[in-house]
C-alpha positions as CSV (number, residue, x, y, z in Angstrom):
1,X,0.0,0.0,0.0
2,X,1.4,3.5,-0.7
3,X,2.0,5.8,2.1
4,X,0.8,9.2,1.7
5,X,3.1,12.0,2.2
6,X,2.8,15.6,1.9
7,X,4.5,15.7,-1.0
8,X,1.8,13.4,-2.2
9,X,-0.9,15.4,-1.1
10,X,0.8,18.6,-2.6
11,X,1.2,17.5,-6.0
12,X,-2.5,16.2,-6.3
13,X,-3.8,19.5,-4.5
14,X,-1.7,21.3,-7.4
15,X,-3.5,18.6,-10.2
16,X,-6.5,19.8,-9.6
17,X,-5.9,23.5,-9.1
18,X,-3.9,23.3,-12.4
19,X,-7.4,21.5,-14.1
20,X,-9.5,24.4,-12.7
21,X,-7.3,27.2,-13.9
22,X,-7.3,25.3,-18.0
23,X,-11.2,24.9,-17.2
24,X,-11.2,28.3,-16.3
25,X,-9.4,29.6,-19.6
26,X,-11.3,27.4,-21.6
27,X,-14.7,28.6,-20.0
28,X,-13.1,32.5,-21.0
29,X,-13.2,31.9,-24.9
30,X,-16.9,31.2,-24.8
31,X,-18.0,33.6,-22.4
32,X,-20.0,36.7,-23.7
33,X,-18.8,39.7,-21.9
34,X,-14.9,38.7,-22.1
35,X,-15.4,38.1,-26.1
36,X,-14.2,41.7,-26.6
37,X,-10.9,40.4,-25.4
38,X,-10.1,38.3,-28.3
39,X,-11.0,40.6,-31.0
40,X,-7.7,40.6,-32.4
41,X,-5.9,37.2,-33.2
42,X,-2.8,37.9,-30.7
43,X,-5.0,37.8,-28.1
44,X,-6.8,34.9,-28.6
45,X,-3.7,33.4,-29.3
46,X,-2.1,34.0,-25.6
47,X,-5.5,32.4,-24.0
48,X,-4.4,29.6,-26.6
49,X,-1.2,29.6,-25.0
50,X,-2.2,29.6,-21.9
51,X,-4.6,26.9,-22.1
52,X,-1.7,24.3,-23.6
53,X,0.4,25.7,-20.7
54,X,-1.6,24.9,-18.2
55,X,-2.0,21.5,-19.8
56,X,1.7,20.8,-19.8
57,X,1.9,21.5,-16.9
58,X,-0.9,19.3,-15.4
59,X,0.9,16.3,-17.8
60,X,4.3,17.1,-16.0
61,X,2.4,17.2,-12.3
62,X,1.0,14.0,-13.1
63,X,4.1,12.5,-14.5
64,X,5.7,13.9,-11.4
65,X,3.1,11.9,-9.1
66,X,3.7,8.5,-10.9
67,X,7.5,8.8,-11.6
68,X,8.2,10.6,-8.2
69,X,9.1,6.8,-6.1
70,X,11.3,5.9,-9.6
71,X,14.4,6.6,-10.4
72,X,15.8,10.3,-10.7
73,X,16.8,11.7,-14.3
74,X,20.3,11.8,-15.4
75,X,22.1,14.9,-15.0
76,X,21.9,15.8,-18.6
77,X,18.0,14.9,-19.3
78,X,17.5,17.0,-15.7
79,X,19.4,20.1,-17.1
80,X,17.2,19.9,-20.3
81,X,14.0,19.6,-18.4
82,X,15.1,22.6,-15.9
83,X,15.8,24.9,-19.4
84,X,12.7,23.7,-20.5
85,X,10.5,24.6,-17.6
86,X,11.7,28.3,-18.0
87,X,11.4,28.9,-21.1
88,X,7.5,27.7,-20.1
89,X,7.3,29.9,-17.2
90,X,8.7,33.1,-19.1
91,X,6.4,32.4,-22.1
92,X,3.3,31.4,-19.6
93,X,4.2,35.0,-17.4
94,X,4.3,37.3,-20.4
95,X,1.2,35.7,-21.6
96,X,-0.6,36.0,-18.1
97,X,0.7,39.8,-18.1
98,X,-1.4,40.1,-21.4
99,X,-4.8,38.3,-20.1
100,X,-4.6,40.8,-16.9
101,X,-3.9,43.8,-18.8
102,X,-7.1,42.7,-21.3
103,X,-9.5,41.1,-18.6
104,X,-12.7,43.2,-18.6
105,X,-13.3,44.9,-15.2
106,X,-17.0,44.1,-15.2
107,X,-17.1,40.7,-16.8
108,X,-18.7,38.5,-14.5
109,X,-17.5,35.2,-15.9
110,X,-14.1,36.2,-16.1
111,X,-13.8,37.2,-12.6
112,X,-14.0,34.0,-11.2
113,X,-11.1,32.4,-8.3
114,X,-9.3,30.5,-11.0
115,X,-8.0,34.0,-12.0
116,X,-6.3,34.8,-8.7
117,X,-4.9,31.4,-8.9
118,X,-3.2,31.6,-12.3
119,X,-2.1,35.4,-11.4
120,X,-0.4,33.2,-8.1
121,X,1.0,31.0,-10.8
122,X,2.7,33.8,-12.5
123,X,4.1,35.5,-9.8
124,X,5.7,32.1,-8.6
125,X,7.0,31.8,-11.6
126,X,8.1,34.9,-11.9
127,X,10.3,34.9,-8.3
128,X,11.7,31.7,-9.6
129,X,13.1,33.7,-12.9
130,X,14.4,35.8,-10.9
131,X,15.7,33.7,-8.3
132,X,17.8,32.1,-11.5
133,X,19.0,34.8,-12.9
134,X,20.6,36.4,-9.6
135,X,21.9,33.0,-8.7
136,X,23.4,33.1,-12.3
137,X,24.8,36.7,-11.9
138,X,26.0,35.8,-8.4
139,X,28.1,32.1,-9.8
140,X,29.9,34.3,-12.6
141,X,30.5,37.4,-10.6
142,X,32.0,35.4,-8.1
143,X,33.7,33.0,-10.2
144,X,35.5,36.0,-11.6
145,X,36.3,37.1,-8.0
146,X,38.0,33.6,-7.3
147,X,39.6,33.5,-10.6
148,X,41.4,36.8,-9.5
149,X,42.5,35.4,-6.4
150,X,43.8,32.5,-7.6
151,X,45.9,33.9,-10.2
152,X,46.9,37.2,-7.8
153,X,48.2,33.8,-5.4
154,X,50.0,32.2,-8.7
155,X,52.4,35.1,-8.8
């Protein structure tokens, strides 16, 4: 029998908040007061976006669930996955931007909770760009640091 965990229980809680927010986006292209929002072709095409996002990311959550008492990845097909994921979460955050800056104030349908959520998603996302881009600044700023001492102690 398999023991439930919290990481269990996490990864199924973020399953099914991952199907309401791709319910929610598909419920947007067919409601009534939010169909001024895709009057140009860009725009439906970031709800598009969004929509296969999301359902990437509820394939990788559940492939995560299954595969997470295997085996891990090798280094290379882990460094792949992790390039990947941000090129997902910089295209799913720009697109996100675009839905809020376009959401109707007073559309009823479109201001349900699955909103907050995938504006949570975004700025989760968005920390985690930025966490990797500082950590990459700080490894080659101080990898130049080290590299000076080292040769300053060579002489």
């Amino acid at each position: 029998m398999m023991k439930i965990t919290t990481f269990t229980v996490a990864i199924i809680i973020g399953i099914v908040l991952i199907y309401f927010a791709y319910d929610y986006l598909r419920k947007l292209e067919d409601c009534m007061c939010a169909q001024g929002m895709f009057q140009s072709e860009d725009r439906k095409a970031d709800i598009t976006k969004l929509k296969y996002i999301e359902l990437l990311l509820l394939v990788i959550a559940l492939a995560n669930f299954l595969f997470a008492f295997k085996n891990k990845l090798s280094p290379l097909l882990s460094t792949i996955f992790f390039f990947f994921m941000l090129a997902i979460y910089i295209v799913f955050v720009m697109n996100v931007v675009k839905l809020y800056n376009n959401m109707p104030p007073d559309c009823e349908c479109a201001l349900q909770w699955p909103r907050y959520y995938i504006y949570i998603q975004s700025i989760l996302m968005t920390l985690t760009l930025i966490t990797f881009f500082v950590a990459i600044f700080v490894f080659v700023y101080a990898s130049k640091v080290m590299k000076g001492k080292i040769l300053k102690g060579r002489k």
